[in-house]
N, C-alpha and C positions, 0 to 999 in steps of 0.2 A: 504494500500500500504506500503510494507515496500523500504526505501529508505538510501543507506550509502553515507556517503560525504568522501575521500579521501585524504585529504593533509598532507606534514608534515611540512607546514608552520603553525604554531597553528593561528596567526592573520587572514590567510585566510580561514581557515578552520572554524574557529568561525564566521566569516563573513558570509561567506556559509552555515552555518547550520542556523544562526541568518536571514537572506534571507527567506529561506524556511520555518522557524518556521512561520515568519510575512505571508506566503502566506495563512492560516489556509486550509490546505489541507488532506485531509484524510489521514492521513501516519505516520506513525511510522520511526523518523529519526536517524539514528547511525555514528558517526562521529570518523574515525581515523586518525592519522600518521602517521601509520606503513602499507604498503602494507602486510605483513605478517599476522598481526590482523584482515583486513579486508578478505582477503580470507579462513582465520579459520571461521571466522563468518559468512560467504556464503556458508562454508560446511553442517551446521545446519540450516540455515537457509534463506530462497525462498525468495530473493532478485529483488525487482522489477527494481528498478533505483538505477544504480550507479554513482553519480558525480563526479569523475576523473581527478585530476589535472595529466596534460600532463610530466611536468618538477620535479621528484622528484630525492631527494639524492638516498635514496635507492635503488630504481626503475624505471623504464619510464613505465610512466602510459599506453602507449600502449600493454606493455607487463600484466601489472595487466590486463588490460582487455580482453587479452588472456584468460589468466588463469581464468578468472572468465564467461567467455563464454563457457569455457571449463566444468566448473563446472554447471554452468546453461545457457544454449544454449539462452532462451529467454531474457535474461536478456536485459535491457535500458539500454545504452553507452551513459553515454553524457560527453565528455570531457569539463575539464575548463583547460583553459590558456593565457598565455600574448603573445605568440609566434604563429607567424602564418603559421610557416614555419612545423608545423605538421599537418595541413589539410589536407592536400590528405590521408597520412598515416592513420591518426584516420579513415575517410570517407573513405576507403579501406578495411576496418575490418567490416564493416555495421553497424556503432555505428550511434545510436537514432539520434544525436545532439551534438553540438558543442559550447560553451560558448567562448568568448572572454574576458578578464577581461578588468576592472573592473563587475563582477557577479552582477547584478540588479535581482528584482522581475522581470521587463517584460521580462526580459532576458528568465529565469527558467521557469515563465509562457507558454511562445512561445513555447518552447522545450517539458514540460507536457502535453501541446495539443497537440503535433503530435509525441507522442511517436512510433518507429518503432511495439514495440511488447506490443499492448493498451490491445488487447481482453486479453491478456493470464493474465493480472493482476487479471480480477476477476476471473479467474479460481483457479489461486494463492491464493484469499482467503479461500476459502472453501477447504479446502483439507486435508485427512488424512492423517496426516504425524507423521512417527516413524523413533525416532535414536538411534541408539542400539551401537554406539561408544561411547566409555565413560559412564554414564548412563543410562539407559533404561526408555526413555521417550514417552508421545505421545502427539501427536497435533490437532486441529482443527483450519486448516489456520494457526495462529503464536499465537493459545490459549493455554495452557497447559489443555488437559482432567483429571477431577477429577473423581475416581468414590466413590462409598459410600463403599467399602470396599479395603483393601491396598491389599488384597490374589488377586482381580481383575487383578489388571495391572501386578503381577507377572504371572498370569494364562498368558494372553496377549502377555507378553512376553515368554514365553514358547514354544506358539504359532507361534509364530515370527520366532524363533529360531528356529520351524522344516519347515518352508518355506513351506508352504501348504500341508505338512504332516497333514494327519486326527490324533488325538492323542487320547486315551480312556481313559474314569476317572478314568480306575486304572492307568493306564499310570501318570496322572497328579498327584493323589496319592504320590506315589512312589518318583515323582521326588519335590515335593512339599514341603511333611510332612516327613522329620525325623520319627518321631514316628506314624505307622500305628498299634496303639492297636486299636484303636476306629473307625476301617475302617468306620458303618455304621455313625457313627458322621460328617467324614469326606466326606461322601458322601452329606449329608444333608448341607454341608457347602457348597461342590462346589457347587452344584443345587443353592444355593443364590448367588454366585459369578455368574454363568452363566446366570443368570436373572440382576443381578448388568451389565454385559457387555450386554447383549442385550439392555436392558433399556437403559441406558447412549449412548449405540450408535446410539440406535433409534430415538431418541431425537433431537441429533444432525445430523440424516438426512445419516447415516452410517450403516444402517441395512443391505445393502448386505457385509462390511466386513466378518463377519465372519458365515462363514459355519459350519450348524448342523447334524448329523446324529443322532441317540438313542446312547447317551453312547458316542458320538464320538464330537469334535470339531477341526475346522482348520481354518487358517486366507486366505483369498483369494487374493493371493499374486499382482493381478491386480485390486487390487480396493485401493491400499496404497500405499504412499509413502517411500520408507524405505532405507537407508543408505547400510545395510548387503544387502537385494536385489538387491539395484543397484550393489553394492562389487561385487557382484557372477554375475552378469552378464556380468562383465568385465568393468566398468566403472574409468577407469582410473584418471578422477579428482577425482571420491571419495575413491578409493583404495589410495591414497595422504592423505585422511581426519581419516585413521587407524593410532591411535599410540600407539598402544597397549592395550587399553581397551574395553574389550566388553562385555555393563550389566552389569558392573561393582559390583553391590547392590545385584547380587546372584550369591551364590558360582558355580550350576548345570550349570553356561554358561561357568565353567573356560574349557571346554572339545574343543566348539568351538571355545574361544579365544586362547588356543592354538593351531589350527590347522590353525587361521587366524595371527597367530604371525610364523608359518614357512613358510608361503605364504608370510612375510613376507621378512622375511630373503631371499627370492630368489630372491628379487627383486633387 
């Protein structure tokens, strides 16, 4: 489960994370002060439960949980605060639960056992997830995938990049290697890269990602999770999570980052 705590009172926010630590609960905890921090960090990454102080400088935590609904519809609302006078509001958005301060374990407890949106966490962990803002990464749940070769996850992301385009080995060639003297070499490489991603994905239970033909490969754009996909689909909280980098680590994606940087500009 991954879980952030939201204050920018640091004493209560340490409290709150210090609470949750003591419950030993399966989860991975992230703690900020900054509204702005915490919904960067929910761009990248599948947030299960959000802890939310109601009363902050910066922002009114009803509004962060806008925005982060917005970003991830299923997500856990559970507001914390000393004011009671935000009840109805928070509980008119459909948030999880509701803390009252002083924050106790049984508190936090009560609210974990009857989360609004329980089932979607364990779907949240297992999940192929790739983000092509900023670096070209990928995931298994909130795991980083490794594979036995580095030319892998460039192939991958290549892939990515033509959004269920079928692509051919000379195709990846071309856009791959600079220097195509040693085509049949280069062949006999990809062929280990292409058994490098089947294996690795098989492994991990991701064997319908990616589609084969003789000579041909494509990423199956409904069986991932992906930042640029959701982009092009029109997804308005994550068209917000674009700032200008895309795949950053290879030069052949500068074509579509700049066509996602005038889509920019229009905005």
């Amino acid at each position: 489960m991954e879980i952030i705590a939201v204050d920018d009172e640091k004493p209560a926010l340490d409290h709150l994370i210090g609470v949750l630590e003591k419950l030993n609960i399966d989860a991975k905890i992230t703690g900020f002060r900054r509204a702005a921090e915490a919904l960067e960090f929910a761009y990248s990454t599948k947030v299960d439960v959000a802890f939310l102080d109601v009363e902050m400088r910066s922002v009114n935590g009803v509004d962060l949980a806008q925005d982060l609904k917005k970003l991830r519809p299923n997500i856990n609302i559970i507001f914390t605060t000393g004011y009671s006078e935000y009840v109805g509001e928070a509980m008119g958005m459909h948030a999880s639960g509701y803390i009252m301060k002083p924050v106790t374990a049984d508190k936090i407890k009560k609210e974990l056992e009857d989360l609004r949106y329980k089932d979607q966490i364990e779907d949240n962990r297992k999940k192929f997830k790739i983000v092509t803002f900023g670096n070209f990464s990928v995931y298994d749940g909130e795991e980083p995938i490794k594979f036995k070769y580095k030319k892998s996850m460039e192939v991958l992301a290549y892939l990515v990049d033509k959004h269920g385009t079928f692509v051919s080995n000379g195709e990846l060639i071309a856009a791959l290697w600079e220097d195509e003297s040693d085509y049949e070499g280069r062949i006999s490489y990809l062929n280990n890269i292409r058994a490098d991603i089947k294996n690795t994905l098989q492994e991990r239970g991701y064997s319908d990602v990616i589609l084969r033909q003789r000579g041909f490969l494509a990423i199956d754009v409904n069986e991932v999770s992906c930042d640029y996909f959701d982009y092009l689909n029109g997804d308005k909280a994550v068209t917000r999570s674009y700032h200008g980098e895309y795949m950053s680590q290879y030069s052949w994606s500068e074509i579509t980052n700049g066509s996602l940087m005038q889509d920019l500009k229009k905005i």
